[in-house]
N, CA, C and O atoms as a GROMACS GRO file, in nm:
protein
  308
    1UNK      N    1  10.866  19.102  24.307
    1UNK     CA    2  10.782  19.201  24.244
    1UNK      C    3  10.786  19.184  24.094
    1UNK      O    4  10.889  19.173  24.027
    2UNK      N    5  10.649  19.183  24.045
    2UNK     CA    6  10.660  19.148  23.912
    2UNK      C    7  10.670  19.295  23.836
    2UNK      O    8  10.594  19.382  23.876
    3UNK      N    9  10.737  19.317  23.757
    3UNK     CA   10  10.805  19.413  23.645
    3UNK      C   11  10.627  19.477  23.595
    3UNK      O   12  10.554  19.380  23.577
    4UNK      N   13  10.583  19.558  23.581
    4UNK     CA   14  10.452  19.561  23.528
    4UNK      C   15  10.503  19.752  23.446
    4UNK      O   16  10.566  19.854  23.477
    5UNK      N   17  10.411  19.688  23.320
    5UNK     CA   18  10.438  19.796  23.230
    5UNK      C   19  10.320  19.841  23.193
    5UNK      O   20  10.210  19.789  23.173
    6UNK      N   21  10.386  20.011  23.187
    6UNK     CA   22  10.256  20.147  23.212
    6UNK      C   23  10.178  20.109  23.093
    6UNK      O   24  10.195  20.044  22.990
    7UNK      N   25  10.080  20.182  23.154
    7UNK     CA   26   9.892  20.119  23.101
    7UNK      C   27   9.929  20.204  22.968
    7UNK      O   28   9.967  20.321  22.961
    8UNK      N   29   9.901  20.089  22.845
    8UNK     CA   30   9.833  20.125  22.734
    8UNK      C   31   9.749  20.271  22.685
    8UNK      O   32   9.632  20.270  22.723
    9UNK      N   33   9.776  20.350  22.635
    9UNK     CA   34   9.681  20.488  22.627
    9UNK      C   35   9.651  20.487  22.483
    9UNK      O   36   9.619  20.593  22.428
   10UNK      N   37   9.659  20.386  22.423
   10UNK     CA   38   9.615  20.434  22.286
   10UNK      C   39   9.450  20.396  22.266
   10UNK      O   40   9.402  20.418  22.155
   11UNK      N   41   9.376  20.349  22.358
   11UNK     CA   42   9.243  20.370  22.342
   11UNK      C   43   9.195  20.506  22.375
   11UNK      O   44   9.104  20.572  22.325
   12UNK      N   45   9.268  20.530  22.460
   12UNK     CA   46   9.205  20.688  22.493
   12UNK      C   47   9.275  20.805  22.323
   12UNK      O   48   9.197  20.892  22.284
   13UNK      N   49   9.357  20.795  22.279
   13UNK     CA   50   9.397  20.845  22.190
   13UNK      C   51   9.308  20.811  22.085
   13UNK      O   52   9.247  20.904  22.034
   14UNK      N   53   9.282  20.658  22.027
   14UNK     CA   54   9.189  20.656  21.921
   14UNK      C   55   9.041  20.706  21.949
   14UNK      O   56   8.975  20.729  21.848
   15UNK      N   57   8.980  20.726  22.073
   15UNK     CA   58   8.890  20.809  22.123
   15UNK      C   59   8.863  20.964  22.082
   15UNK      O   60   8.764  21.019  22.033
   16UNK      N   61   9.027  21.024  22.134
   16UNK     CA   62   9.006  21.144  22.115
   16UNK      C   63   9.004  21.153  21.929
   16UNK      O   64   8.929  21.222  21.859
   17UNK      N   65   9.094  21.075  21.895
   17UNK     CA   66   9.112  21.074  21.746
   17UNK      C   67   8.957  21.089  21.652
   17UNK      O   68   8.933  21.169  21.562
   18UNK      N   69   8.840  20.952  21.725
   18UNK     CA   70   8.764  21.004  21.693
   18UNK      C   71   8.702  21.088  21.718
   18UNK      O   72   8.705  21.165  21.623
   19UNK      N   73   8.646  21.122  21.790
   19UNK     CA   74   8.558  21.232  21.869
   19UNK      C   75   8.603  21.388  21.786
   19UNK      O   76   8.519  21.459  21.731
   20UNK      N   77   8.736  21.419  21.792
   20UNK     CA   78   8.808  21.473  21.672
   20UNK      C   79   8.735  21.531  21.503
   20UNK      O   80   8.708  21.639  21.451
   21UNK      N   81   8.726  21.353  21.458
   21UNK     CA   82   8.758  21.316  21.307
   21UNK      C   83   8.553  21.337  21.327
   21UNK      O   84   8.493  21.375  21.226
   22UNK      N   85   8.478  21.312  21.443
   22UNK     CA   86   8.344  21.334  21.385
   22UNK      C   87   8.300  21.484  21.406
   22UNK      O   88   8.218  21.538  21.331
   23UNK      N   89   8.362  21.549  21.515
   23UNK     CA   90   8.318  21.705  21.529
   23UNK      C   91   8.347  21.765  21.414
   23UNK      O   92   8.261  21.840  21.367
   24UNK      N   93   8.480  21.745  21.337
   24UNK     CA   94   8.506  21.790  21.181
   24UNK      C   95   8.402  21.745  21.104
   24UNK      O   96   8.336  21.834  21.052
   25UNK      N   97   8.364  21.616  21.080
   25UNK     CA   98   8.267  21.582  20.980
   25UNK      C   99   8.127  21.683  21.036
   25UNK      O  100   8.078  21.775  20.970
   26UNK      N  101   8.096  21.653  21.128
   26UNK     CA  102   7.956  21.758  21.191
   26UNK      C  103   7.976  21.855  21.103
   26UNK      O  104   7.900  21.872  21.008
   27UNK      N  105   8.116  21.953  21.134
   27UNK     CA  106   8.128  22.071  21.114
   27UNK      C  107   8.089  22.083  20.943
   27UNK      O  108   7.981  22.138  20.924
   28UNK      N  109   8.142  22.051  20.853
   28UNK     CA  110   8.124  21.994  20.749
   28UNK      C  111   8.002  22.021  20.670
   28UNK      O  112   7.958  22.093  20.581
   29UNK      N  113   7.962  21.895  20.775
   29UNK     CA  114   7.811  21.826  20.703
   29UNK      C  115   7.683  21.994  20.754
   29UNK      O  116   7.568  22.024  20.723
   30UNK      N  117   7.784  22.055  20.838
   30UNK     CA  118   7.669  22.146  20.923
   30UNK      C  119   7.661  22.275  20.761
   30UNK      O  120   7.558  22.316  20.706
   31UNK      N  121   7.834  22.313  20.719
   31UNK     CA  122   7.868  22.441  20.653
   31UNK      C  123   7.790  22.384  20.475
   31UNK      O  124   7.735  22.451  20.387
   32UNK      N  125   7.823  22.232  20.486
   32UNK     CA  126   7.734  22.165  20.332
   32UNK      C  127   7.618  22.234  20.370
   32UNK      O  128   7.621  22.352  20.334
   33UNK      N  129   7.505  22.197  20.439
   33UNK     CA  130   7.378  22.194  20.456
   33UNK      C  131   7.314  22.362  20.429
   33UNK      O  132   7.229  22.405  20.351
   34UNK      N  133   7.405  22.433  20.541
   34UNK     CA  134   7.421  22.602  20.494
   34UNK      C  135   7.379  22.640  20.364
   34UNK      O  136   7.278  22.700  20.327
   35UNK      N  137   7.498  22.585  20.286
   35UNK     CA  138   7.534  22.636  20.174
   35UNK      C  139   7.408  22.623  20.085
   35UNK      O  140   7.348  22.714  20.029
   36UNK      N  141   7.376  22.474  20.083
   36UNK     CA  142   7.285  22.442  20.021
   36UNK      C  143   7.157  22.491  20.064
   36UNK      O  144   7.088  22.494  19.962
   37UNK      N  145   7.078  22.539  20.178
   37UNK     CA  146   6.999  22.618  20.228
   37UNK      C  147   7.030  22.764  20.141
   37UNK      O  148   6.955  22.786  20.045
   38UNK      N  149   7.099  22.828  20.162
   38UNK     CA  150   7.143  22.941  20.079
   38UNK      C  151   7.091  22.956  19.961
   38UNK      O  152   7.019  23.048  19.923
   39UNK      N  153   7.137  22.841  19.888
   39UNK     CA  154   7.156  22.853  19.745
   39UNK      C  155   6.981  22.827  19.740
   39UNK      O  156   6.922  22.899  19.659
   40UNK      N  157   6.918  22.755  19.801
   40UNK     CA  158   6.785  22.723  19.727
   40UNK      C  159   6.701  22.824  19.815
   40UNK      O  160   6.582  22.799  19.794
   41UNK      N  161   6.711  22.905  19.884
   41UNK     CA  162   6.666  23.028  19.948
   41UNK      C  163   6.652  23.122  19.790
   41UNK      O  164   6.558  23.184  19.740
   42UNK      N  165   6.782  23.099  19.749
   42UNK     CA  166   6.821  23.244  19.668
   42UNK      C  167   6.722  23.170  19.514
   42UNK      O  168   6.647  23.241  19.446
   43UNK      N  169   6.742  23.038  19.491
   43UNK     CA  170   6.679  23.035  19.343
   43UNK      C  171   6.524  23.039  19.422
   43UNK      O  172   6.471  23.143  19.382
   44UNK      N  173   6.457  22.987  19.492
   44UNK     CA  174   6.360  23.025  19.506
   44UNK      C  175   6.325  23.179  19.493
   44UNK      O  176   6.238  23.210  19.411
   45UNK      N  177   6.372  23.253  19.548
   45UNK     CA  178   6.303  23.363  19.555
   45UNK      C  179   6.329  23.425  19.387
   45UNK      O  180   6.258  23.513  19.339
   46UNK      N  181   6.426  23.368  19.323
   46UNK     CA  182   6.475  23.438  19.173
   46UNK      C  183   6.347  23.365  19.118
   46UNK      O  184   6.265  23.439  19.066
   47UNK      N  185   6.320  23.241  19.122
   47UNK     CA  186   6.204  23.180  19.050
   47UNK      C  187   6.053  23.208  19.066
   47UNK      O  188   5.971  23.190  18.976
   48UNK      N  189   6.023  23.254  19.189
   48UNK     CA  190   5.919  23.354  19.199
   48UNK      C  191   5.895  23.466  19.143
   48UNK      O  192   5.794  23.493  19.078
   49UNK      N  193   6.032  23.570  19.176
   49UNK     CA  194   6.027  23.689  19.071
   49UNK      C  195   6.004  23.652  18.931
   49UNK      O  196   5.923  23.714  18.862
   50UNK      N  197   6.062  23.571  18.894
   50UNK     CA  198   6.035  23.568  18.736
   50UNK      C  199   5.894  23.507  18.759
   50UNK      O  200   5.823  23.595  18.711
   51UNK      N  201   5.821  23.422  18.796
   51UNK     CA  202   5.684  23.368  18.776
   51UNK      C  203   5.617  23.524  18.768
   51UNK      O  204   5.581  23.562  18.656
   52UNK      N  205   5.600  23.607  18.873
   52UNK     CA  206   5.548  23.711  18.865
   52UNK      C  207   5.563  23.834  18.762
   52UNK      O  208   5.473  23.916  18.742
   53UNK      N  209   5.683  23.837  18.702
   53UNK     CA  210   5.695  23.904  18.597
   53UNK      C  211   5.602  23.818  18.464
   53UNK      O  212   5.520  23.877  18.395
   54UNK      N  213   5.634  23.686  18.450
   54UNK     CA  214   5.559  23.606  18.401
   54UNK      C  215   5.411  23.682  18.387
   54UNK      O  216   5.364  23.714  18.278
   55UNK      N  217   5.344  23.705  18.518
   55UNK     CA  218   5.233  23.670  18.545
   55UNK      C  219   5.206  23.844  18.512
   55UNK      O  220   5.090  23.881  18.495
   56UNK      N  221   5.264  23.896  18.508
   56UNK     CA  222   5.235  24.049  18.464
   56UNK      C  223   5.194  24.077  18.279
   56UNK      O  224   5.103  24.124  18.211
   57UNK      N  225   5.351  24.001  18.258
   57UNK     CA  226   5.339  24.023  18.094
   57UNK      C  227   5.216  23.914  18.043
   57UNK      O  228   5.197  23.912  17.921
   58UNK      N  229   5.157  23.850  18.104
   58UNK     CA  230   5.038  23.772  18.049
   58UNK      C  231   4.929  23.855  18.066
   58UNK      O  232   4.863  23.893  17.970
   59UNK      N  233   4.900  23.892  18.195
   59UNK     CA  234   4.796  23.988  18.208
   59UNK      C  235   4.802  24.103  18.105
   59UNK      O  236   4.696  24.137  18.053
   60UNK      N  237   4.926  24.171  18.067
   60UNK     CA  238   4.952  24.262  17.965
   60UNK      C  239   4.915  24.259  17.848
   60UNK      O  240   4.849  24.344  17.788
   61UNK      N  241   4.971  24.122  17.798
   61UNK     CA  242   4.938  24.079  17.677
   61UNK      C  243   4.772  24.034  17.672
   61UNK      O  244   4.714  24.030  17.563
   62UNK      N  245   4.708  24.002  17.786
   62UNK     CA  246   4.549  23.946  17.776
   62UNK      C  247   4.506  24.103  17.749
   62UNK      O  248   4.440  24.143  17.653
   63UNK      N  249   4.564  24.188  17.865
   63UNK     CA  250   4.453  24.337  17.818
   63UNK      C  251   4.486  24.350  17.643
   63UNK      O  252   4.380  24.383  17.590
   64UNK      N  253   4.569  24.340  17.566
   64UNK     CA  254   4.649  24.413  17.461
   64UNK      C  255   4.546  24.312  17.359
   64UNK      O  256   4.512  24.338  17.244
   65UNK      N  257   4.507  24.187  17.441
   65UNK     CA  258   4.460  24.134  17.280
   65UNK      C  259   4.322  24.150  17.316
   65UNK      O  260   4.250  24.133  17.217
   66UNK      N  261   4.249  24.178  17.434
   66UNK     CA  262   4.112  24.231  17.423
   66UNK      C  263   4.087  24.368  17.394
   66UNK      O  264   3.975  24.420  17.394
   67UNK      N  265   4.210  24.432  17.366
   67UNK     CA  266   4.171  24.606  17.336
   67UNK      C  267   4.137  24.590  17.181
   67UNK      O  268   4.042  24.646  17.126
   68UNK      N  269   4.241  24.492  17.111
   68UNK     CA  270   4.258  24.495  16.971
   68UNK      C  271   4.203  24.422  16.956
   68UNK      O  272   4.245  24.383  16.847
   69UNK      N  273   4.097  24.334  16.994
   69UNK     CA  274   4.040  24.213  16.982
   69UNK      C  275   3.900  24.325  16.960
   69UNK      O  276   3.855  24.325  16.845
   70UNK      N  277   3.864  24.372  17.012
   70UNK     CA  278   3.745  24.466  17.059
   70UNK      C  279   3.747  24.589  16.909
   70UNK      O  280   3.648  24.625  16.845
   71UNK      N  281   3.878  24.627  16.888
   71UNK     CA  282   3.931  24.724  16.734
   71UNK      C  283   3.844  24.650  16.637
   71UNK      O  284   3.740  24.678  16.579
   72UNK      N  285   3.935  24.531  16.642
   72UNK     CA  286   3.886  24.441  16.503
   72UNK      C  287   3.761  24.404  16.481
   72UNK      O  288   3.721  24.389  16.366
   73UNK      N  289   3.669  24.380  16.606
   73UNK     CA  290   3.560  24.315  16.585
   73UNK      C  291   3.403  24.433  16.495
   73UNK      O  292   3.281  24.418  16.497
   74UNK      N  293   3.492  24.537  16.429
   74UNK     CA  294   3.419  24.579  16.378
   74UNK      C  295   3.313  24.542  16.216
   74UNK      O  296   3.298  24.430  16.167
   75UNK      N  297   3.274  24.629  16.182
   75UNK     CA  298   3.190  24.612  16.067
   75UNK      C  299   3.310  24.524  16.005
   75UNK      O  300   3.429  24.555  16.005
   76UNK      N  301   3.229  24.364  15.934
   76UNK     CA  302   3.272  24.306  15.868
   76UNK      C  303   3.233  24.319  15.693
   76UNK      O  304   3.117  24.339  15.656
   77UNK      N  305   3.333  24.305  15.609
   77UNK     CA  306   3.248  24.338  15.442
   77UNK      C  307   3.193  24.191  15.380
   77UNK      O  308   3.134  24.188  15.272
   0.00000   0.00000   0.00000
């Protein structure tokens, strides 16, 4: 009887090792992606508000210089 020695398991170990080392990276790459979704959720909507405040004080300022625009355009000497 030949002497025979127990089966090798370190493929199944570097297996689990990876399978492991990529569900972490997933996890990762999943909480990066989040974050960054988040963050450009939030400046978007801050960069809109300000366009629209923008877009108020222009209209403001257009009525303000046709009221006084309309003052001035009186009798010239």
């Amino acid at each position: 009887m030949a002497n025979r020695a127990p089966p090798n398991d370190t493929g199944s170990t570097f297996n689990s090792t990876n399978d492991t080392a990529a569900s972490e990276l997933t996890a990762v790459v999943d909480e990066l992606l989040n974050q960054l979704n988040t963050k450009f959720s939030s400046i978007s909507s801050e960069l809109l508000s300000k366009m629209d405040d923008m877009s108020r004080r222009l209209d403001n300022l257009e009525a303000t210089v046709q009221t006084d625009g309309g003052k001035a355009s009186g009798p010239s000497k």
